[in-house]
N, C-alpha and C positions, 0 to 999 in steps of 0.2 A: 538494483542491478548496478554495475560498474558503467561510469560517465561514459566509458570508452567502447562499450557495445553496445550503445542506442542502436548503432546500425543494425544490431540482428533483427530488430524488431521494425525500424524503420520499413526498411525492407516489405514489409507486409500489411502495415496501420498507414503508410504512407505519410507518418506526420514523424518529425523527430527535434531536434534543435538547431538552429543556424551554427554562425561560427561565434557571431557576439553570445548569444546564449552559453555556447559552451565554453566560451573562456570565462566568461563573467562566473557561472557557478562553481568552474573551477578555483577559484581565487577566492570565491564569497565561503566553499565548503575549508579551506585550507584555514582561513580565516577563523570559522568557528570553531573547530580543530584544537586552534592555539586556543581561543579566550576559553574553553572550556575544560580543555585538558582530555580530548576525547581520547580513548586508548585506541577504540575499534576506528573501523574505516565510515565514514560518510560517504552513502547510496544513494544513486538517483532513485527517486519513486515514479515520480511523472509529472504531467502537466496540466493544469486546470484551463482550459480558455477562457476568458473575460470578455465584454464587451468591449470594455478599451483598453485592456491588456493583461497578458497570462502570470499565473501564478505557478513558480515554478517548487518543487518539494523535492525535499532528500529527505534519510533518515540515518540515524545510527545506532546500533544494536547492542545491548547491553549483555554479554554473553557470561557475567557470573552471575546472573539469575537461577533460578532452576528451570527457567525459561525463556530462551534470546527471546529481551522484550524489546520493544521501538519506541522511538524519540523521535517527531517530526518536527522538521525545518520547512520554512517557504519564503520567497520572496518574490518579486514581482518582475519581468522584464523589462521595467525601467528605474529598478534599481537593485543592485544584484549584494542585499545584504541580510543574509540570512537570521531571520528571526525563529522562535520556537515559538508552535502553535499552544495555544491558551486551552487549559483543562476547562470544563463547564461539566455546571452544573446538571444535575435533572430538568431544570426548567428552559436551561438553553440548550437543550439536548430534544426537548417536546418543540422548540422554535423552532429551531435549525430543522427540523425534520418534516414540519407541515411548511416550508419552504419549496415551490417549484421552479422558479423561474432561472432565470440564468444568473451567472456570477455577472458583477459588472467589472472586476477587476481592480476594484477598492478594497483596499481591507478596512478600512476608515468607516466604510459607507455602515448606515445605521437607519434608511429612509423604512427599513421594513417596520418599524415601528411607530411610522408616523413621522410628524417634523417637531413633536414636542421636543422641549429642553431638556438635559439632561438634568438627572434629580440632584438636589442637592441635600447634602448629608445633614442632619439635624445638627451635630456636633461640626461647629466651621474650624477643629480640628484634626475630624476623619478625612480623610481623602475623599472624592467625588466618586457617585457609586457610577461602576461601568454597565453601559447600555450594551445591550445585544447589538452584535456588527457583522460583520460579512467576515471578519476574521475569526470569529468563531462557527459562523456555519462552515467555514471551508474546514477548522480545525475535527467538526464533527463527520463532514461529506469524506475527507481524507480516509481517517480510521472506521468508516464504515464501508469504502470501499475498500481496502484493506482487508478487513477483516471478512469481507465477501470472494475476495477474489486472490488475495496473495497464496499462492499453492507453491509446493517446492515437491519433487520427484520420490521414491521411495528411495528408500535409503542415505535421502542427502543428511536427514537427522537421526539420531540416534539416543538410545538413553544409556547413561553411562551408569558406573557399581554405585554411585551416590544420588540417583534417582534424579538428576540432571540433564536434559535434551539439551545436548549437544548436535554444533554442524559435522559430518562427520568426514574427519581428516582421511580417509581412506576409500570415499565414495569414491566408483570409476563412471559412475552414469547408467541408463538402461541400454537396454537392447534393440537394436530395429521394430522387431515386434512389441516390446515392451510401451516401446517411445507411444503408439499411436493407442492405447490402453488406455481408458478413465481410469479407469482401476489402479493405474499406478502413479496419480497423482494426490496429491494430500494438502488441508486447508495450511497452513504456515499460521500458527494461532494455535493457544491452549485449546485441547480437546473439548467440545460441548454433549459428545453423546458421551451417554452414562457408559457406554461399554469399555468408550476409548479411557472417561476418567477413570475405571476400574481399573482395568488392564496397568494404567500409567502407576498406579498405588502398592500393585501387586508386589510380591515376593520374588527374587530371581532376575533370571535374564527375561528381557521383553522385544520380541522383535518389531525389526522394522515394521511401520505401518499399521503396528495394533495399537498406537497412544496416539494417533491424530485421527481428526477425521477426515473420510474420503467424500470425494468430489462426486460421488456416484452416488452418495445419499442425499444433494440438493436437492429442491424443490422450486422448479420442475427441472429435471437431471438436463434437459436436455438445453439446456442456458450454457451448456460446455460444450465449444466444439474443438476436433483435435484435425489437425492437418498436416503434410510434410511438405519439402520444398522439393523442388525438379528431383534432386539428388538422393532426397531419402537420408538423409544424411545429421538433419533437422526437424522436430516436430514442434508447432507453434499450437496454442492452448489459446483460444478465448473465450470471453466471457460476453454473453449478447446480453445482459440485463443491465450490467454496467459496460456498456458499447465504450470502447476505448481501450479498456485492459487487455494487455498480450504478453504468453507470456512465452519464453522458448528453452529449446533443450537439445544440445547438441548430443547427439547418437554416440554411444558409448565413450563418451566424455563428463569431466567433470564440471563441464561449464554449462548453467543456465541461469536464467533472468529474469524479470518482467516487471514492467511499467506502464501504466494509466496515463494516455492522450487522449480526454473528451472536454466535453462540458461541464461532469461533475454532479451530472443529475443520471437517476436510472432511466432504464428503459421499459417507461409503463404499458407498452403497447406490445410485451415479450409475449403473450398470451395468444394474440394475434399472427403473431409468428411463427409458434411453433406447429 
């Protein structure tokens, strides 16, 4: 979502950024802008908490894909200079994942694996093999939260005549009725059921909502709740498994959002809940 509507969502998570936060990512996002030559805009995603200090992320969207893919950035609130999280492996994919505890707010930190030293390479002209760190669990906690919970409205993507999803430049938003609908929200992520990958392959025109998947075939669906504000005017979407994530959608308009303030860990106790 845009830096500059944290408030929609503040508003409702009751957590958002101060004023150093928000100037600092601004300047840290312009920054990697330049060194990298980004075309697209850099997005806030959300905020990790740490023990002894937050981990803050944007992303930026790669829109001549055949699929807007993401690039994540993070850096830490005591120093606002955005790095790009580290791909992993299978094996720090299986780490990062039987992890439960809290971030400590290192990305340096490496104690999950004991206080042995790190290995050193047979050949003393390889580079030093890197150890599993905290900057890789968060690089995997990120995109799996993400990929759990980033949803965008019907109609906002589209598939164009070159079989390309596209944002789509002519969306006006849902409807009152619409807004407060699982039904008419969709995962932001290539398709995983076979009907949507069908569909997306198919011949011809493909409408809105048959090439992603919907939020109503979760397990267990009811990890989504939909709400409005006094006005009606507003519907806010969240996710109770990953406690943090919100996301909103302004009533017959083009504007919504959403961004992740938690911990970073799910919520294993959702079963109990529901």
């Amino acid at each position: 979502m845009e830096l500059q509507n944290i408030g929609r969502i503040s508003s409702v998570c009751a957590y958002g950024l101060n004023v150093e936060e928000t100037a600092g990512l601004e300047v840290a996002m312009l920054q990697r802008r330049r060194e990298e030559n980004l075309s697209g805009r850099l997005l806030f995603w959300g905020k990790v908490f740490g023990v002894t200090q937050d981990y803050l992320v944007v992303y930026s969207v790669d829109i001549q894909s055949d699929f807007p893919e993401k690039k994540y950035y993070y850096c830490t609130t005591s120093s606002y200079v955005l790095k790009a999280v580290p791909e992993l492996s299978s094996e720090y994919e299986e780490m990062a994942q039987s992890i439960t505890s809290r971030f400590t707010g290192d990305a340096s930190y490496m104690q999950y694996n004991g206080a042995e030293p790190e290995e050193e390479p047979d050949d003393p002209d390889m580079p030093p093999v890197e150890r599993f760190r905290e900057v890789h669990r968060l690089s995997y906690n990120v995109k799996q939260i993400d990929h759990d919970c980033a949803i965008v409205a019907k109609g906002a993507l589209v598939v164009d005549a070159t079989k390309r999803v596209i944002f789509n430049a002519y969306y006006t938003g849902l409807s009152y009725q619409s807004a407060t609908e699982a039904r008419s929200y969709y995962h932001y992520r290539r398709p995983e059921n076979p009907q949507a990958i069908a569909t997306l392959k198919k011949a011809g025109i493909i409408k809105s909502g048959e090439f992603l998947d919907s939020i109503t075939k979760d397990i267990p669906s009811e990890m989504w709740t939909i709400s409005q504000d006094n006005s009606g005017t507003m519907a806010y979407i969240r996710n109770l498994y990953w406690e943090g994530y919100y996301f909103y959608n302004v009533v017959g308009s083009n504007e919504y959002g959403g961004a992740y303030f938690g911990l970073g860990v799910p919520n294993y106790d959702i079963a109990f809940m529901l």
